[in-house]
C-alpha positions as CSV (number, residue, x, y, z in Angstrom):
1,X,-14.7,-26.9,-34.2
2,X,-15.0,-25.1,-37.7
3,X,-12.7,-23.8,-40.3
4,X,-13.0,-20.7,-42.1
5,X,-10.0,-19.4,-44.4
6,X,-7.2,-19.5,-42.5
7,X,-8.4,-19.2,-39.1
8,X,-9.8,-22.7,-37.2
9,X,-12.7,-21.6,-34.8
10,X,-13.8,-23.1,-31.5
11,X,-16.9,-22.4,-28.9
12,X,-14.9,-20.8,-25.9
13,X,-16.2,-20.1,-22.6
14,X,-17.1,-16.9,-22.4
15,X,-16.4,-17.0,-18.5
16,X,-12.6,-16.6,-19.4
17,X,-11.2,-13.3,-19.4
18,X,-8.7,-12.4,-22.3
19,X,-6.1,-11.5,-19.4
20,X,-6.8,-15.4,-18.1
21,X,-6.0,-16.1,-21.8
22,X,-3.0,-14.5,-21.6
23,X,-1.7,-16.2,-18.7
24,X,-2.0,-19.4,-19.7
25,X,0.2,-18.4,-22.8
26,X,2.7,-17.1,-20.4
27,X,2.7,-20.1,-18.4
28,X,3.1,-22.2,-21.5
29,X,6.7,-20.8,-22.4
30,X,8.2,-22.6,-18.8
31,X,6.4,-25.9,-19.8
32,X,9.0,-28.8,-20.0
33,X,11.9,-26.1,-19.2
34,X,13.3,-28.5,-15.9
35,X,14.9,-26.5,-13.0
36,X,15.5,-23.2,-14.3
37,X,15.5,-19.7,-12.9
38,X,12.0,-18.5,-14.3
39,X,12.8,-14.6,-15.0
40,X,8.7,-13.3,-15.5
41,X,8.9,-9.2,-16.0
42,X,5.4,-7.8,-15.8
43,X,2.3,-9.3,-13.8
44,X,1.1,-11.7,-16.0
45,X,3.8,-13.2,-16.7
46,X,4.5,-13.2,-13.4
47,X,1.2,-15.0,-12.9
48,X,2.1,-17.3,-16.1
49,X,5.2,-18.5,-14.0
50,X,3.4,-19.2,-10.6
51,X,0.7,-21.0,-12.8
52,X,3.5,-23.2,-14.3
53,X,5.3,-23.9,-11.3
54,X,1.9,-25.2,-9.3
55,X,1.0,-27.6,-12.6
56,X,3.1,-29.0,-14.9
57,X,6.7,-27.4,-14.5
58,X,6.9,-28.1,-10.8
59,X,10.6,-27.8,-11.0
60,X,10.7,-24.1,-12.0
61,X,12.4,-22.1,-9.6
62,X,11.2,-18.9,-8.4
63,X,12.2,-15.6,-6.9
64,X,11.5,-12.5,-4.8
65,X,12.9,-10.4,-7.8
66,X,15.8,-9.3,-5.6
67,X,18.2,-11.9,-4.0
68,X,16.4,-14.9,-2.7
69,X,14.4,-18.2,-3.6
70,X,11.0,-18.2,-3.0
71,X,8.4,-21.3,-2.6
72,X,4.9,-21.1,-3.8
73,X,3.7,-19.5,-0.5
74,X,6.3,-16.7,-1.1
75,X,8.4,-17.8,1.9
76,X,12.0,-17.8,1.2
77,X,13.3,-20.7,0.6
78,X,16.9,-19.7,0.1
79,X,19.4,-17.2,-0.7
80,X,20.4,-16.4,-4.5
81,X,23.6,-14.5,-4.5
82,X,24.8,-12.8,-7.4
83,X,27.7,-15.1,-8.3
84,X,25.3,-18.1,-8.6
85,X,22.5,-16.2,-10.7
86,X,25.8,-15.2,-13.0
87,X,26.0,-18.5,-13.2
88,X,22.6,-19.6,-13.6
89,X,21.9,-17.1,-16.9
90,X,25.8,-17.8,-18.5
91,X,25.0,-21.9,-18.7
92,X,21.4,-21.3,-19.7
93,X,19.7,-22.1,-16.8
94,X,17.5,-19.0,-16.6
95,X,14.1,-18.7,-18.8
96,X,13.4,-14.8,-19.0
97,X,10.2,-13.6,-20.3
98,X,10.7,-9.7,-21.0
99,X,8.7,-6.9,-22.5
100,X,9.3,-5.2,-25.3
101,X,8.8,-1.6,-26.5
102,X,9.9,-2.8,-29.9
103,X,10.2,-5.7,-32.0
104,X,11.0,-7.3,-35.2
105,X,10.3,-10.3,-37.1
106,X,13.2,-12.0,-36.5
107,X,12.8,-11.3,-32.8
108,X,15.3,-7.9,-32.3
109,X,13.7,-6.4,-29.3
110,X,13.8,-2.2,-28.1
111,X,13.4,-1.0,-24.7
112,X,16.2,1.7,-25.1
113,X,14.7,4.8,-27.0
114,X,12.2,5.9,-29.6
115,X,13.7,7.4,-32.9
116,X,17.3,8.4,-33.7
117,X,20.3,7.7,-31.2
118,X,21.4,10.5,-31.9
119,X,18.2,12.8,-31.1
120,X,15.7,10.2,-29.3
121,X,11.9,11.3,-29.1
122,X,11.7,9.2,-26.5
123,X,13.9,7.3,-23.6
124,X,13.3,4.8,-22.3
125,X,15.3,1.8,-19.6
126,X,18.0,1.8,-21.6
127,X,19.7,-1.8,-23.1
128,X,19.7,-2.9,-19.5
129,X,20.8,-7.0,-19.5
130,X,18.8,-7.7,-22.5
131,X,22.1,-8.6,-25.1
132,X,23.3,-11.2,-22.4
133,X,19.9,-12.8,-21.6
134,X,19.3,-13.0,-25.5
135,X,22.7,-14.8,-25.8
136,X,23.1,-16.7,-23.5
137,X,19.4,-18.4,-22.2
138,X,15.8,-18.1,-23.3
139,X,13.7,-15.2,-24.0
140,X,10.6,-15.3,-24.6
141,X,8.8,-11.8,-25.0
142,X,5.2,-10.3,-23.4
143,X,3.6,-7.2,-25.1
144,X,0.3,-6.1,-23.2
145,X,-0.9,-4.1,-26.4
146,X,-0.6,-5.8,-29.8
147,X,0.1,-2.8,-32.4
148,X,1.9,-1.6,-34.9
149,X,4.0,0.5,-33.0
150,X,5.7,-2.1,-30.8
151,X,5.4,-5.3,-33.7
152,X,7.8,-3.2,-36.1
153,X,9.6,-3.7,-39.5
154,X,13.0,-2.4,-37.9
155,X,13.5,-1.5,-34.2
156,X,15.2,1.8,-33.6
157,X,17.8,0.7,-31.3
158,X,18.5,-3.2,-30.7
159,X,19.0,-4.2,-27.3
160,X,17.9,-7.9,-27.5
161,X,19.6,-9.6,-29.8
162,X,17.2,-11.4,-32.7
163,X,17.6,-14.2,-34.7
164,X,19.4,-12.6,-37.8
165,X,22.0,-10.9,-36.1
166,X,22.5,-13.9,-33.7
167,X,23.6,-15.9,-36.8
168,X,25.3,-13.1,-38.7
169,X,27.4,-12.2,-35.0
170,X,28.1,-16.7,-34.9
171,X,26.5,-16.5,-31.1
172,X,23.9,-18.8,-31.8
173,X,25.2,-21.7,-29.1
174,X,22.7,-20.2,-26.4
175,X,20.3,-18.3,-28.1
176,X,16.7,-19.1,-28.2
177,X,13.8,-17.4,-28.7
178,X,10.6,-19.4,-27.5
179,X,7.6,-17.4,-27.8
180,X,6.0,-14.0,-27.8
181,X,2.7,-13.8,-26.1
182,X,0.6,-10.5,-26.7
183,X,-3.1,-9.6,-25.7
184,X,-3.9,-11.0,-29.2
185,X,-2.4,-14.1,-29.7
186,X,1.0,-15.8,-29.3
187,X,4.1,-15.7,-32.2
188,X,7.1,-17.7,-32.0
189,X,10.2,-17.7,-34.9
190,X,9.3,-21.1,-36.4
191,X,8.3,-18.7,-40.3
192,X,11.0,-18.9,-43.2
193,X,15.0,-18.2,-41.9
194,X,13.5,-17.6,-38.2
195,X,10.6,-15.0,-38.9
196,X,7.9,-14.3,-36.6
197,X,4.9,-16.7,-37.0
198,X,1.2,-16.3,-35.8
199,X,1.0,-19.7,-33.4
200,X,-2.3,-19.2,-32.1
201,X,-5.3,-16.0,-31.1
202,X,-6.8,-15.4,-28.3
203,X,-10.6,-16.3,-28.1
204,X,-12.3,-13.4,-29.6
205,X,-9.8,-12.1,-31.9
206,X,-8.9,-13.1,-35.5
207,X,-6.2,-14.0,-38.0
208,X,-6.3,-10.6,-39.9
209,X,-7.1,-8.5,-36.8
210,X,-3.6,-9.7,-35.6
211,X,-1.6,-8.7,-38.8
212,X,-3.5,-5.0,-39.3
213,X,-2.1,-4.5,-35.8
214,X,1.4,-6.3,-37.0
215,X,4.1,-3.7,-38.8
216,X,5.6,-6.2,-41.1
217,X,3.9,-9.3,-43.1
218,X,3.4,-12.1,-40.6
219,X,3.6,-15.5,-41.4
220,X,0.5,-18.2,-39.8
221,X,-0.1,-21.3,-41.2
222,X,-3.2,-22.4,-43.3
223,X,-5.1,-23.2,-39.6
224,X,-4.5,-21.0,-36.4
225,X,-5.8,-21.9,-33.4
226,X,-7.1,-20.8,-30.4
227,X,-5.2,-20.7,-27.3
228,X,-5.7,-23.4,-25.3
229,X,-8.5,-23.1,-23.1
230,X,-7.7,-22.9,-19.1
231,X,-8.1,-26.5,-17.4
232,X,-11.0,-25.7,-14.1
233,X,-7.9,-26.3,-12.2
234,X,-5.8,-23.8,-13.6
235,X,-8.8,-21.3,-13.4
236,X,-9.0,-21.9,-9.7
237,X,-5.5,-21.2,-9.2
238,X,-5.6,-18.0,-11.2
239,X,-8.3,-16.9,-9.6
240,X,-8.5,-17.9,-5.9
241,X,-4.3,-18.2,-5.0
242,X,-2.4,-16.7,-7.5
243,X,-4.4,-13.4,-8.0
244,X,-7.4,-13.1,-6.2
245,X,-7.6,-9.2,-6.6
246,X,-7.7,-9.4,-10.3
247,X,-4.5,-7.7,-11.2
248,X,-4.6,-9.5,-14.4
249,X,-7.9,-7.4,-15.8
250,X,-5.6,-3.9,-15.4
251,X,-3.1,-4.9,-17.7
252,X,-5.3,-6.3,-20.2
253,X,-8.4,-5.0,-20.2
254,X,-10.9,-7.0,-22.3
């Protein structure tokens, strides 16, 4: 390992994909999370949470994405009715890991509209159940393309709820924001009053290649890291069970 500036280098295998990368970074957000509902929107994280489940967060539990409990085969396992996955994300017992079409420092996410309320340029899901999943269990965040127009300095509508206005609103009881994983690198809010921080880059990509493509100054410490590299386990898994047709490469393609 060297270091250079403010970025810590390491010799990666070149044999992992940036999209294998990324789902190890997903699959990190569920580590030590205990038997919770893992929420995954989006393939790899999808893949992140399958990963997790079948290593080290065995007690994850898992879904069909409509109304029933599914073990690692995808046979169900059990029914989830709506009443107990009410319960389930209103005592915390749910890890989501959404996408975002916008988001700020301190963690406000978009996936409502582009521009003014009043006059969007663009529409888009609408706030959907992202206030309640912001207050009341996890969220962590996944953004398949790291750019200026998602990482923003102000989001144009706020449908998750950040940090700052958690704290100014006094709902901070439930609210936690774990991580953001991108095809770049992986965030979390651990900068100055809960502002986004540079945790680690993906092999291949650099400390300042991360903030040109961030919209507002973004705090890393002195070292960043790489993302931890994939045990030959974990590759396996990834690659022969949990997607053997290579999903992963469409969504991030490098």
């Amino acid at each position: 390992m060297t270091t250079t500036g403010t970025h810590t280098t390491t010799t990666a295998p070149r044999t992992v994909s940036r999209a294998e990368y990324c789902v190890i970074a997903c699959a990190e957000a569920w580590r030590d999370n205990g038997e919770v509902l893992a929420s995954p929107m989006g393939l790899i994280p999808s893949f992140g949470a399958r990963l997790a489940k079948r290593t080290f967060s065995p007690d994850l539990l898992l879904t069909d994405g409509e109304a029933m409990l599914v073990g690692l085969d995808g046979t169900a396992e059990g029914w989830l009715p709506y009443r107990r996955h009410l319960t389930m994300v209103t005592g915390g017992r749910r890890h989501v890991m959404m996408g975002a079409s916008q988001i700020d420092r301190f963690g406000n996410q978009n996936i409502s509209c582009i521009g003014d309320w009043e006059r969007p340029a663009r529409q888009l899901l609408g706030v959907r159940g992202a206030p309640v999943n912001t207050l009341n269990n996890p969220v962590s965040y996944w953004v398949p393309k790291h750019s200026t127009r998602v990482f923003v300095e102000r989001v144009d509508m706020v449908s998750g709820v950040g940090y700052d206005r958690a704290e100014a609103a006094g709902v901070t009881r439930f609210h936690r924001l774990p991580r953001v994983v991108s095809d770049l690198g992986v965030l979390d809010f651990g900068g100055p009053g809960h502002a986004m921080r540079l945790v680690s880059v993906h092999p291949g990509v650099t400390v300042g290649e991360v903030r040109a493509a961030t919209g507002f100054e973004l705090t890393a410490a002195e070292e960043v890291p790489y993302t931890r590299e994939p045990t030959a386990e974990e590759l396996r898994l990834i690659r022969e069970v949990i997607d053997p047709k290579g999903l992963r490469d469409r969504e991030v393609r490098v």
